[in-house]
CHARMM-style PDB file with segment names, atoms N, HN, CA, C and O in Angstrom:
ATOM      1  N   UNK     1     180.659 200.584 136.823  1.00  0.00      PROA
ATOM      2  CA  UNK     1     179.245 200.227 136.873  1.00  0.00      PROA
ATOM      3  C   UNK     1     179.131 198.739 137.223  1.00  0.00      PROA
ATOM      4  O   UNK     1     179.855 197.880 136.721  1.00  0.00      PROA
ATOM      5  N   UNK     2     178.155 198.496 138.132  1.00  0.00      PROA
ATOM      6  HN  UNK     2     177.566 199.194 138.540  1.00  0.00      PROA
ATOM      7  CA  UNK     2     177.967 196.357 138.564  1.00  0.00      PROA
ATOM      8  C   UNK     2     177.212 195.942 137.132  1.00  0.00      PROA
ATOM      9  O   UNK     2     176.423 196.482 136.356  1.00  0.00      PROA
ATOM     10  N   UNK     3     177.911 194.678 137.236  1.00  0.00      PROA
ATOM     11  HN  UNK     3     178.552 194.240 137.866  1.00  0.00      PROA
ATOM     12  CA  UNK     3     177.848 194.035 136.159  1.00  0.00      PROA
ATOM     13  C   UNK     3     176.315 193.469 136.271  1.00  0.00      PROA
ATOM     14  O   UNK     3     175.550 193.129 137.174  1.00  0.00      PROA
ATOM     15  N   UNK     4     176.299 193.555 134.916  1.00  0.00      PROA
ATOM     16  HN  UNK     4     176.920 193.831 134.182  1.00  0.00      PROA
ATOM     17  CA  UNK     4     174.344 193.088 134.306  1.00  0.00      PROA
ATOM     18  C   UNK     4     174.063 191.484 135.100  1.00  0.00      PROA
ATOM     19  O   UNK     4     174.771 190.505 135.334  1.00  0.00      PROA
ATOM     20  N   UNK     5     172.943 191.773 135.291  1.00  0.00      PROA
ATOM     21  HN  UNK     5     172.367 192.568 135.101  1.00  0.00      PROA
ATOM     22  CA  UNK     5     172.650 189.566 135.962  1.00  0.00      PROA
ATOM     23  C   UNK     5     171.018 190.203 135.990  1.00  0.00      PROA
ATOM     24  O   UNK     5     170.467 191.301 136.072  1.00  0.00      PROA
ATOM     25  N   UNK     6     170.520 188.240 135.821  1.00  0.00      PROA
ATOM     26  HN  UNK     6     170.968 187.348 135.754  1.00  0.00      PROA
ATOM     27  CA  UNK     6     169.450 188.054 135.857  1.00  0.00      PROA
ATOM     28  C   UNK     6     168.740 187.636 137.730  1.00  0.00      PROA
ATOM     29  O   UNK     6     169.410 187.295 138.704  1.00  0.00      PROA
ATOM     30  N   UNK     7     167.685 187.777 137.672  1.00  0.00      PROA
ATOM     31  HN  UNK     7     167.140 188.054 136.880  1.00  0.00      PROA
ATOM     32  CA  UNK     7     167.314 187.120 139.084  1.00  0.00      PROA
ATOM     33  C   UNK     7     165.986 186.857 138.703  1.00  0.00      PROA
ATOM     34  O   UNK     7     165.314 187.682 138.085  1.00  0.00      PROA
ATOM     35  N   UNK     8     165.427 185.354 139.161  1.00  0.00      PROA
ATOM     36  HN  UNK     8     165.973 184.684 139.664  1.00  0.00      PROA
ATOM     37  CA  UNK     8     163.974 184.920 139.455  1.00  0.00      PROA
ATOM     38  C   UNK     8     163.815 184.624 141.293  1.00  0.00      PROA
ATOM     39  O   UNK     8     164.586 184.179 142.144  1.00  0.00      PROA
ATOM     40  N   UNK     9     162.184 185.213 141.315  1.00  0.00      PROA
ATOM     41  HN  UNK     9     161.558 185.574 140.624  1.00  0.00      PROA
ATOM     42  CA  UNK     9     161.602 184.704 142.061  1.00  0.00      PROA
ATOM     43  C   UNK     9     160.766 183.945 142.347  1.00  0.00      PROA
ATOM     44  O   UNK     9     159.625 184.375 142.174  1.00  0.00      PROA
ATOM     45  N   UNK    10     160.893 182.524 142.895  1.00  0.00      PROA
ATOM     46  HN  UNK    10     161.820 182.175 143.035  1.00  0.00      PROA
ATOM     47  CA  UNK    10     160.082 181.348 143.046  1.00  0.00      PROA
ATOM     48  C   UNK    10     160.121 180.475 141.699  1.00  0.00      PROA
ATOM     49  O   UNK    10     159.137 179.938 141.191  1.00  0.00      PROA
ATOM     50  N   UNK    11     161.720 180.422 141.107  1.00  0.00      PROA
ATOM     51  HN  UNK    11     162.520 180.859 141.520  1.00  0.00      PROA
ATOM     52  CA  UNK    11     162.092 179.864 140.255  1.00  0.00      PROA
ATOM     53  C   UNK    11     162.198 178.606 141.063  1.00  0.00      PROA
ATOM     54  O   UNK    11     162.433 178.475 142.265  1.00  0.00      PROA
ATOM     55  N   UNK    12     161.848 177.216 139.620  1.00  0.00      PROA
ATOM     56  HN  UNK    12     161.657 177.322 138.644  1.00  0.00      PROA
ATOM     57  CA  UNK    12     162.097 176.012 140.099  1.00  0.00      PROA
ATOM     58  C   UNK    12     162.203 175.113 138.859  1.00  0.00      PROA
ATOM     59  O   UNK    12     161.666 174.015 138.705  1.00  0.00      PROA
ATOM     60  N   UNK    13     163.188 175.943 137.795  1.00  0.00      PROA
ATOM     61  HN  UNK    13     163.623 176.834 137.920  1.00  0.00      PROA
ATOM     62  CA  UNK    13     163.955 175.684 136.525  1.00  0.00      PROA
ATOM     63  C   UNK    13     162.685 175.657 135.453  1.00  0.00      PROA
ATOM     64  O   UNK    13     163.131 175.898 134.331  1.00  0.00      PROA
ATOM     65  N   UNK    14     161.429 175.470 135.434  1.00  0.00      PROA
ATOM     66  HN  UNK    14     161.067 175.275 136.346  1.00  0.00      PROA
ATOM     67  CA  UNK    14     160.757 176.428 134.175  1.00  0.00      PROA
ATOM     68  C   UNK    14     159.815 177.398 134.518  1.00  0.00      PROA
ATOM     69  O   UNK    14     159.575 178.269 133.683  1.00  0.00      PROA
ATOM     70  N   UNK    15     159.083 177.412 135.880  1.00  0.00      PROA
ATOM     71  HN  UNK    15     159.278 176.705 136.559  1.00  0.00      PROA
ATOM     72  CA  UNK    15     158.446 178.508 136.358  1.00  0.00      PROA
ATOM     73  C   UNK    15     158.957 179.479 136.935  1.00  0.00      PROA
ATOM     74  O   UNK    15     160.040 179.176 137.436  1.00  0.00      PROA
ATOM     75  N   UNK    16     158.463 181.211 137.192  1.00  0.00      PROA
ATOM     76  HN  UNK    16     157.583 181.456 136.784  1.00  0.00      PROA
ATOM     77  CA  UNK    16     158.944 181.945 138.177  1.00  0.00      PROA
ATOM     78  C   UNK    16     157.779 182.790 138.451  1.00  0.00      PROA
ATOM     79  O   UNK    16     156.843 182.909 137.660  1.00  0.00      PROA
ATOM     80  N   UNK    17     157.865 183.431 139.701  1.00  0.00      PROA
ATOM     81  HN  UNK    17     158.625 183.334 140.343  1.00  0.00      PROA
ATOM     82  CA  UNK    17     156.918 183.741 140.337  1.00  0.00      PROA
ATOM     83  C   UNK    17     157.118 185.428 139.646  1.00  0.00      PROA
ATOM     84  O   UNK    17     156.059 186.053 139.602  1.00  0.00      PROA
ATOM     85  N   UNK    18     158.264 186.115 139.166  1.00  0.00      PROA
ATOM     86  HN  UNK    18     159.125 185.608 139.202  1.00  0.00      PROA
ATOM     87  CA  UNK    18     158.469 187.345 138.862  1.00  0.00      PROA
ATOM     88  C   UNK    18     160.103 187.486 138.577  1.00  0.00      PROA
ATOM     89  O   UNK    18     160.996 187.374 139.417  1.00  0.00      PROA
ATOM     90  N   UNK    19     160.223 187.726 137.348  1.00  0.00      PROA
ATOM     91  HN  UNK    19     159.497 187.817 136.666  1.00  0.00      PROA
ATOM     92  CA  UNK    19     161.825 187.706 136.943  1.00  0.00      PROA
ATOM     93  C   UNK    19     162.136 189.229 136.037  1.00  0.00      PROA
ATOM     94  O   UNK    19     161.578 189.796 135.098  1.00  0.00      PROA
ATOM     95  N   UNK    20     163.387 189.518 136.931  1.00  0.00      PROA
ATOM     96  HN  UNK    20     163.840 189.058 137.694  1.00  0.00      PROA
ATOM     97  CA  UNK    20     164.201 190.810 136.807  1.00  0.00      PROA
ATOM     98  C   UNK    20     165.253 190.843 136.361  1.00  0.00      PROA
ATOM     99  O   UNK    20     165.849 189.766 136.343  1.00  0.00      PROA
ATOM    100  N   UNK    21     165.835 191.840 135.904  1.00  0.00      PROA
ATOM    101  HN  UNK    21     165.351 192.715 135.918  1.00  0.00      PROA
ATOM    102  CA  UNK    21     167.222 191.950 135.480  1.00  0.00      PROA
ATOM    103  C   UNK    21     167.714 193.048 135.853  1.00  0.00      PROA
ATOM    104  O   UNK    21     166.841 193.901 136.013  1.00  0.00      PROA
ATOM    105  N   UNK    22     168.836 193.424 136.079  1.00  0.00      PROA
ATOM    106  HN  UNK    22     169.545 192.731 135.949  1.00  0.00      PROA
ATOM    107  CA  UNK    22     169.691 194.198 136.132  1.00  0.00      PROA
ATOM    108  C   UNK    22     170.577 194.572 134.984  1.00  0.00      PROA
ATOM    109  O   UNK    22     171.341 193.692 134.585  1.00  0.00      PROA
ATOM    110  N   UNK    23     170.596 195.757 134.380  1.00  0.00      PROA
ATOM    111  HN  UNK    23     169.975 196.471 134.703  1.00  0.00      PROA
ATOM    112  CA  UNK    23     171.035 196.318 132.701  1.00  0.00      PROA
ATOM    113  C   UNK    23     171.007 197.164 133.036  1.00  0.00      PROA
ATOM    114  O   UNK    23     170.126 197.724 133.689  1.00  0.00      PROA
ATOM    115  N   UNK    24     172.413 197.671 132.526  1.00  0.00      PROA
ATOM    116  HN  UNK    24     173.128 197.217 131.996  1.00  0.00      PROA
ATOM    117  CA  UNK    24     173.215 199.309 132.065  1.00  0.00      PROA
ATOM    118  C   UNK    24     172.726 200.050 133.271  1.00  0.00      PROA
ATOM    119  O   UNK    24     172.130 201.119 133.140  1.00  0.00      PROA
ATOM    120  N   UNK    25     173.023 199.373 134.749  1.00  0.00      PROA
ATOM    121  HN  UNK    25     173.508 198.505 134.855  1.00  0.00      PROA
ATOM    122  CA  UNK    25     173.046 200.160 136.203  1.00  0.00      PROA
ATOM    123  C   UNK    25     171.035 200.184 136.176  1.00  0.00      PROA
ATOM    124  O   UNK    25     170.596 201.129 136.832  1.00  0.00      PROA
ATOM    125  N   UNK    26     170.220 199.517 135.689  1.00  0.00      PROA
ATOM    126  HN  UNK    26     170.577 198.749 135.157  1.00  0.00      PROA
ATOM    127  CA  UNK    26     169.116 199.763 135.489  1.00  0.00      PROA
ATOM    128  C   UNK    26     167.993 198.547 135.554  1.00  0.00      PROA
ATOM    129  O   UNK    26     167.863 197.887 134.523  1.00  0.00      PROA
ATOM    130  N   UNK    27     167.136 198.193 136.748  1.00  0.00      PROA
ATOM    131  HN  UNK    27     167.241 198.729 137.586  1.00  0.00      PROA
ATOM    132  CA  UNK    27     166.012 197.163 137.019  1.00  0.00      PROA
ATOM    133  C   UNK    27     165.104 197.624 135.948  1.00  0.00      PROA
ATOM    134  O   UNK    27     164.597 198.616 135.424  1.00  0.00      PROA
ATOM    135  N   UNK    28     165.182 196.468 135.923  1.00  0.00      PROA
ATOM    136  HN  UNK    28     165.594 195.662 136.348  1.00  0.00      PROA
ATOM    137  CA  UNK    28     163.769 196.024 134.668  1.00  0.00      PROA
ATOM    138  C   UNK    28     162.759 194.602 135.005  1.00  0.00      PROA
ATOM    139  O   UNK    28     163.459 193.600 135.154  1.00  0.00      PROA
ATOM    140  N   UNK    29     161.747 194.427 135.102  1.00  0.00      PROA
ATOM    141  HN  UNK    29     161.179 195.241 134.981  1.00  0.00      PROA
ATOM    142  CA  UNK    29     160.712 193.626 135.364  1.00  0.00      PROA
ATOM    143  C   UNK    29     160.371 192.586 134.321  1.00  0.00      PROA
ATOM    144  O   UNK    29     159.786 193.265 133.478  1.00  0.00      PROA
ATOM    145  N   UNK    30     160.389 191.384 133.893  1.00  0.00      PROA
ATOM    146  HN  UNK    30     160.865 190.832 134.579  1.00  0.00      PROA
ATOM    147  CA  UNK    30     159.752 191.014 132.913  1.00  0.00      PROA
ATOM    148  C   UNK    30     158.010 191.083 132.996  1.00  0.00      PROA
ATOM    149  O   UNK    30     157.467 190.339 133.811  1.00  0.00      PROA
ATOM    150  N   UNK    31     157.271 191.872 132.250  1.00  0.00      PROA
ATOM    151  HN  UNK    31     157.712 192.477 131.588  1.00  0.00      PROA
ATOM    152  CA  UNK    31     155.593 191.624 132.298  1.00  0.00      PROA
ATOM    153  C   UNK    31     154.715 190.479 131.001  1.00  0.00      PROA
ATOM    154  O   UNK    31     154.478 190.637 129.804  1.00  0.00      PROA
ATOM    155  N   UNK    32     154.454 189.430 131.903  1.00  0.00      PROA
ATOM    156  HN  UNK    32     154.646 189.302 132.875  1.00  0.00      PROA
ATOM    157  CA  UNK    32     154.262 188.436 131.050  1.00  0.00      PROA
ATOM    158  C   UNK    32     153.144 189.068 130.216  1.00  0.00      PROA
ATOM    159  O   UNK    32     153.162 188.663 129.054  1.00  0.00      PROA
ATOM    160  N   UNK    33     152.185 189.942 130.489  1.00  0.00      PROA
ATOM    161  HN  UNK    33     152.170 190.271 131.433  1.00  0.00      PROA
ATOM    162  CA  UNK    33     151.003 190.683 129.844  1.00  0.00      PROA
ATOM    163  C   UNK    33     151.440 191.124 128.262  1.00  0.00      PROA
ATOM    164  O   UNK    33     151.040 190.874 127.126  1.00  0.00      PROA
ATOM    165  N   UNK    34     152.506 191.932 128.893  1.00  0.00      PROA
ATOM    166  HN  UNK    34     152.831 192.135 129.816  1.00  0.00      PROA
ATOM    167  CA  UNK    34     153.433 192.492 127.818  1.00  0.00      PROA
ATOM    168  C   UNK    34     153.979 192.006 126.590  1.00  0.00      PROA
ATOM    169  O   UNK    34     154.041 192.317 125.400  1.00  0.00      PROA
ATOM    170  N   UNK    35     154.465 190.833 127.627  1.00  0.00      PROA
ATOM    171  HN  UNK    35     154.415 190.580 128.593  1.00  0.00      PROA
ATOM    172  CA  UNK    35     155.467 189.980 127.224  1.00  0.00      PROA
ATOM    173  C   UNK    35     156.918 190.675 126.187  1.00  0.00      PROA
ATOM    174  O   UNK    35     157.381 190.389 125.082  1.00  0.00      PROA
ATOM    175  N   UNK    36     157.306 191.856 127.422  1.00  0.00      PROA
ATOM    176  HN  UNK    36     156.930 192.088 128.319  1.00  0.00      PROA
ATOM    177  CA  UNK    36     158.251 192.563 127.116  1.00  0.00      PROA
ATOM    178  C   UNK    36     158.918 192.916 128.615  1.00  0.00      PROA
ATOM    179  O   UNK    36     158.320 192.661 129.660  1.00  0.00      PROA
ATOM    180  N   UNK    37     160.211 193.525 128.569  1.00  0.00      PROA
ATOM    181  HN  UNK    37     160.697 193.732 127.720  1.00  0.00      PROA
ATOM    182  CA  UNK    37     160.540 194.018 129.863  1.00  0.00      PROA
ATOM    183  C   UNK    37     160.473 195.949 130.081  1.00  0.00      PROA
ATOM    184  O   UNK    37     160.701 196.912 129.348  1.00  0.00      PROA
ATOM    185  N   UNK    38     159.976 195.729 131.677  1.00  0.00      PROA
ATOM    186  HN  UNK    38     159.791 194.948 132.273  1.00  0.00      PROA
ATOM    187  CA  UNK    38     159.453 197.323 131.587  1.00  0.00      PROA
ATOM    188  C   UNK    38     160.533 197.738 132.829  1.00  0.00      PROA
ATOM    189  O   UNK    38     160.959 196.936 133.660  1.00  0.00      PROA
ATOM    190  N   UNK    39     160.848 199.061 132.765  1.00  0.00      PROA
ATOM    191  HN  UNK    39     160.502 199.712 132.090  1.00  0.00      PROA
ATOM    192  CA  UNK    39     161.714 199.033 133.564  1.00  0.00      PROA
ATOM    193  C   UNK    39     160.430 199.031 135.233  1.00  0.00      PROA
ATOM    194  O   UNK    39     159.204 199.099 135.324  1.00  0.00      PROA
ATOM    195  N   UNK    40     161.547 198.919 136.260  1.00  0.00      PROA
ATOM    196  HN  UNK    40     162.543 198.863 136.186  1.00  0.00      PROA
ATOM    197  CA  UNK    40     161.224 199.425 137.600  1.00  0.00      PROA
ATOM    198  C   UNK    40     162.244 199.716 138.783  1.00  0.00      PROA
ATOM    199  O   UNK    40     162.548 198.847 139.601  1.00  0.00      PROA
ATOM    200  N   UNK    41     162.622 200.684 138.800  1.00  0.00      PROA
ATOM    201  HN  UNK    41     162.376 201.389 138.135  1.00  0.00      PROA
ATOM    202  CA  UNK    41     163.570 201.613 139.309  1.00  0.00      PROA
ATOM    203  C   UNK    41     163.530 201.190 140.840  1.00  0.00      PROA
ATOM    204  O   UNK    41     164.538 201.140 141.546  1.00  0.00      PROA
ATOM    205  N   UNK    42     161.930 200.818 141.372  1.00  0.00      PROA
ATOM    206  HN  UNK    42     161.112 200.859 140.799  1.00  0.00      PROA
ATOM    207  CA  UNK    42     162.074 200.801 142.649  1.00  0.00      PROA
ATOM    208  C   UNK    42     162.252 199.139 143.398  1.00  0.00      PROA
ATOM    209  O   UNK    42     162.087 198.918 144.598  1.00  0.00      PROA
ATOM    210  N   UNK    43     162.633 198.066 142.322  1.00  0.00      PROA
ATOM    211  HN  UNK    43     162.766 198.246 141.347  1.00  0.00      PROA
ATOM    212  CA  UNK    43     163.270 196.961 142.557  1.00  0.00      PROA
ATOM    213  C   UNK    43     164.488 197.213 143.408  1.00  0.00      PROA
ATOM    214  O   UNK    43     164.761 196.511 144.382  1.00  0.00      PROA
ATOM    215  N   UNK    44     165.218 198.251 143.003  1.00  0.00      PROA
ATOM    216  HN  UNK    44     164.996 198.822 142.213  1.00  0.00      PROA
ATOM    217  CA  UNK    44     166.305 198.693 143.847  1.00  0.00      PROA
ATOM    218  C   UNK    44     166.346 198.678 145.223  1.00  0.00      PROA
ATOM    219  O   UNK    44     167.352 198.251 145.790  1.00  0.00      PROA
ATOM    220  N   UNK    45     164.931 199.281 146.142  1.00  0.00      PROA
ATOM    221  HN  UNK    45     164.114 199.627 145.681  1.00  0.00      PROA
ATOM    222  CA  UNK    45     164.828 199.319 147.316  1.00  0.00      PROA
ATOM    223  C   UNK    45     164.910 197.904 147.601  1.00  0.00      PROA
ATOM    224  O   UNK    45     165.980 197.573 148.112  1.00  0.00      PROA
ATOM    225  N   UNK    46     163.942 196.839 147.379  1.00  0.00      PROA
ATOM    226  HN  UNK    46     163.073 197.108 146.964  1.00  0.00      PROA
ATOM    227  CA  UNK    46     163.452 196.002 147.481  1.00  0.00      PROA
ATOM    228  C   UNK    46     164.727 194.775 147.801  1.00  0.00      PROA
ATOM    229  O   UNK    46     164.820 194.054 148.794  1.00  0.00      PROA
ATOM    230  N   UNK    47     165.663 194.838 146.554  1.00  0.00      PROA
ATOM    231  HN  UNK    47     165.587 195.423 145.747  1.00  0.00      PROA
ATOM    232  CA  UNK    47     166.172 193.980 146.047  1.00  0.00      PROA
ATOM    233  C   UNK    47     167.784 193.780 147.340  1.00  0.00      PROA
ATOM    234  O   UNK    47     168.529 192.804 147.430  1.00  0.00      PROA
ATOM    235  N   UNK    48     167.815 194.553 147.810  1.00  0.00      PROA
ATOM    236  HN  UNK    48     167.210 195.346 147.736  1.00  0.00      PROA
ATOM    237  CA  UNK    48     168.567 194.948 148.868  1.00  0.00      PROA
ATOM    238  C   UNK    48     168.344 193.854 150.071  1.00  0.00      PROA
ATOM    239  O   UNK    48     167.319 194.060 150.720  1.00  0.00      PROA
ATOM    240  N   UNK    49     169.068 192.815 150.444  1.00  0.00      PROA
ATOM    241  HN  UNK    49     169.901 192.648 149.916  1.00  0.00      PROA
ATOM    242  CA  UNK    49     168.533 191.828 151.920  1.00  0.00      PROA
ATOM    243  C   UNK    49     167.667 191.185 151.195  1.00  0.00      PROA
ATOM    244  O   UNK    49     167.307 190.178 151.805  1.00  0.00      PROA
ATOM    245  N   UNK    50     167.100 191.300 150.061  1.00  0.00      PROA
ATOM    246  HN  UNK    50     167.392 192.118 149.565  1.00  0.00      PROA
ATOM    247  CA  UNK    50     166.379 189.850 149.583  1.00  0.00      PROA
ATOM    248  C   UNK    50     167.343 188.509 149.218  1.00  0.00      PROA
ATOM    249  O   UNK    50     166.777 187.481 148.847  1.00  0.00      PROA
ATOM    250  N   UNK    51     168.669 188.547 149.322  1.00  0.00      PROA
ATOM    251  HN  UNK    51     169.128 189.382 149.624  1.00  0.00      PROA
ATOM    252  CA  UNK    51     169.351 186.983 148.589  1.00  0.00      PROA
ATOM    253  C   UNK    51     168.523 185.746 148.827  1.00  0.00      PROA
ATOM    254  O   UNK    51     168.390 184.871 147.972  1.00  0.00      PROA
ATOM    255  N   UNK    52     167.918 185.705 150.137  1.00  0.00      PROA
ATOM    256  HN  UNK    52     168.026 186.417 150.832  1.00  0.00      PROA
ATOM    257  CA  UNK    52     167.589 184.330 150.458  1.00  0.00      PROA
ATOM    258  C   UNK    52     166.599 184.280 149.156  1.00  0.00      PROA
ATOM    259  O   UNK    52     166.799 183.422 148.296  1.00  0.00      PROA
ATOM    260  N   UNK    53     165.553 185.195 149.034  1.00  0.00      PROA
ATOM    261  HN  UNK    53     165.391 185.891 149.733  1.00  0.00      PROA
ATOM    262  CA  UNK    53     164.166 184.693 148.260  1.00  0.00      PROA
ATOM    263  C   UNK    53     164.694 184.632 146.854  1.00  0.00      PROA
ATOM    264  O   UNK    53     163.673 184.459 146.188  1.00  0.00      PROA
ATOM    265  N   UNK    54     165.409 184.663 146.276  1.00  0.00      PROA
ATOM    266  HN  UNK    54     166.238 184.803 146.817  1.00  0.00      PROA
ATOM    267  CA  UNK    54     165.593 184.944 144.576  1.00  0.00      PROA
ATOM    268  C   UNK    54     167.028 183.816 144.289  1.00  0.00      PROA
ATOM    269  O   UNK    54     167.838 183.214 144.993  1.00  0.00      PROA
ATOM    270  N   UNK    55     166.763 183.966 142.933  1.00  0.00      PROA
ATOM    271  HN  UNK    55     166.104 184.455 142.361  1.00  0.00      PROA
ATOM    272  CA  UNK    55     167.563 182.866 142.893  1.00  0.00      PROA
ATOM    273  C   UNK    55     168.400 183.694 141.372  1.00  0.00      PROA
ATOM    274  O   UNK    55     167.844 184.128 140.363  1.00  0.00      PROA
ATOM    275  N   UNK    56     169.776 183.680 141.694  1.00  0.00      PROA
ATOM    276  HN  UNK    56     170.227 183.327 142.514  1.00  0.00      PROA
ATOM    277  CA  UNK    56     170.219 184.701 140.205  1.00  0.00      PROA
ATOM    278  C   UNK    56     170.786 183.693 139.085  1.00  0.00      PROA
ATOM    279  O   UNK    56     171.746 182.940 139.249  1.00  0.00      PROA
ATOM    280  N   UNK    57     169.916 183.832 137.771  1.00  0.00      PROA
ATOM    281  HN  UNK    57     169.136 184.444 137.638  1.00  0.00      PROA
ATOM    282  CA  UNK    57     169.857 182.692 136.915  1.00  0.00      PROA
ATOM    283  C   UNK    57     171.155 183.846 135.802  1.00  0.00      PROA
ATOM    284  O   UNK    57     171.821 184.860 136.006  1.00  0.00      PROA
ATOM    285  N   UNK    58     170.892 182.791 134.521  1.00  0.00      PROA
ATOM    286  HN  UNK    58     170.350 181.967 134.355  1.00  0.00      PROA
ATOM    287  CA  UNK    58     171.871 183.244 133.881  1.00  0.00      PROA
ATOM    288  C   UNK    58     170.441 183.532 132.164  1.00  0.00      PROA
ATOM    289  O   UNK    58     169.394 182.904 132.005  1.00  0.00      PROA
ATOM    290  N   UNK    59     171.024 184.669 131.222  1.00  0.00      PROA
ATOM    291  HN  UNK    59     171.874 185.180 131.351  1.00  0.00      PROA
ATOM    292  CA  UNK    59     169.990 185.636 130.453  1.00  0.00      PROA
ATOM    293  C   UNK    59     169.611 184.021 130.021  1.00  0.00      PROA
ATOM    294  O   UNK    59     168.402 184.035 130.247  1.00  0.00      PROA
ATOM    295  N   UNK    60     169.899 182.721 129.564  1.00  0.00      PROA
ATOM    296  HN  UNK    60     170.882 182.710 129.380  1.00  0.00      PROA
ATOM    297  CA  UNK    60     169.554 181.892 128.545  1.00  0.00      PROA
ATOM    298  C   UNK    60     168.821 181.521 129.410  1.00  0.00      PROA
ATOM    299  O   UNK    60     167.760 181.758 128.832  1.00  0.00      PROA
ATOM    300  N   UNK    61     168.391 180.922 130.818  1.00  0.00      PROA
ATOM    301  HN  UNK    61     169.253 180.729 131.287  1.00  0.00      PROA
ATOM    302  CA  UNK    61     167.805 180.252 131.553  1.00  0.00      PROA
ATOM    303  C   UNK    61     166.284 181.644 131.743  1.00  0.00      PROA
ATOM    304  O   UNK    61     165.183 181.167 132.019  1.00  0.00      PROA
ATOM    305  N   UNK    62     166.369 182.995 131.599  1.00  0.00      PROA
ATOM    306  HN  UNK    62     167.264 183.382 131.374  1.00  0.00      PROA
ATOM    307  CA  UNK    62     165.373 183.705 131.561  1.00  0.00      PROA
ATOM    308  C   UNK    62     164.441 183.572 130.537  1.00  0.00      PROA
ATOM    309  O   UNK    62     163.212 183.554 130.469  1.00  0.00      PROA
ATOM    310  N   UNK    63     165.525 183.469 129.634  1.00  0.00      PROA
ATOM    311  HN  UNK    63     166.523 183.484 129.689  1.00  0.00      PROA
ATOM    312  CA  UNK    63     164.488 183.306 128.155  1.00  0.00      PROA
ATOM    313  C   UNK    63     163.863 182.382 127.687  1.00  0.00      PROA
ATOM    314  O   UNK    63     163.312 182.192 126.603  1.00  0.00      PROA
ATOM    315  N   UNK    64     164.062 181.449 129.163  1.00  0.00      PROA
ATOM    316  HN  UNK    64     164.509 181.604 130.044  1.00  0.00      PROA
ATOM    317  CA  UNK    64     163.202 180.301 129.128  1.00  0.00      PROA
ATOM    318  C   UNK    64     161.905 180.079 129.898  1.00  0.00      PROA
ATOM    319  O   UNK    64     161.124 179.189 129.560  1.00  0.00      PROA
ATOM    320  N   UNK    65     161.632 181.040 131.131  1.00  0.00      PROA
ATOM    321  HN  UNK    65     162.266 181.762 131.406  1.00  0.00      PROA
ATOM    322  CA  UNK    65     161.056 181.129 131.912  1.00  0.00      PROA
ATOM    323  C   UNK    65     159.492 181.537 131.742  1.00  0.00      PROA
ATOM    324  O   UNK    65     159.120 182.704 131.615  1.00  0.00      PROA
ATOM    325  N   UNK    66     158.784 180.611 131.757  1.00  0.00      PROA
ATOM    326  HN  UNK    66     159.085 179.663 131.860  1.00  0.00      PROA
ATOM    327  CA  UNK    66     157.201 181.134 132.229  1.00  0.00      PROA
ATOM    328  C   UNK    66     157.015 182.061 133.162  1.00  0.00      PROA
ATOM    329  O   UNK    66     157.055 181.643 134.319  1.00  0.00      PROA
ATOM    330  N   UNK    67     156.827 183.166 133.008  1.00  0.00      PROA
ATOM    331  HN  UNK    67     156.794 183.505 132.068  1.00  0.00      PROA
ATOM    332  CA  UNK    67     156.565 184.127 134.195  1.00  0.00      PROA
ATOM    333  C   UNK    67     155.083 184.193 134.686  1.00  0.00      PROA
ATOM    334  O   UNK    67     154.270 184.768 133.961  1.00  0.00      PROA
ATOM    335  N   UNK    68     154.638 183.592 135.981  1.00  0.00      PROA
ATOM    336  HN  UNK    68     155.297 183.125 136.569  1.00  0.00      PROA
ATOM    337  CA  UNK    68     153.782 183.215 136.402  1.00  0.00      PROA
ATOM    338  C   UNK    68     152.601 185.214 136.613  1.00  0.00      PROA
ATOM    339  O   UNK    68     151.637 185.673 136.000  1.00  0.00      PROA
ATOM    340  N   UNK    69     153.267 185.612 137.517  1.00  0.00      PROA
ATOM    341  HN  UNK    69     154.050 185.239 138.015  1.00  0.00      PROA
ATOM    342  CA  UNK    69     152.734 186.655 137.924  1.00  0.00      PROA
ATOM    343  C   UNK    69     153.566 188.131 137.440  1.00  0.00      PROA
ATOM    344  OT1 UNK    69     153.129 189.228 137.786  1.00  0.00      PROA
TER     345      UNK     69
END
């Protein structure tokens, strides 16, 4: 199974525009509404040819993150 990692988008070390994770083969979304993580399965398509836009942080630098949107 690929190993668990974090990724932000339009991170710039305390904001992000939308931050994800990857767990147990499984995308998950952080929802600041929530302020919990929900999964989303179809990050998968997405997440594919995106490297340039995202930036892959590490879980302590997430749990720091203002999630903007």
């Amino acid at each position: 199974m690929p190993e668990d990692f974090y990724f932000a988008y339009g991170y710039n070390g305390k904001t992000a525009t939308r931050l994800y994770r990857f767990i147990n083969g499984n995308f998950e979304r952080f929802s600041p509404e929530a302020k919990a993580w929900e999964a989303d399965p179809g990050q998968s398509r997405i997440f594919v040819g995106e490297d340039l836009d995202y930036e892959e942080i590490t879980e302590e630098q997430a749990n720091k993150i203002t999630v903007l949107v």
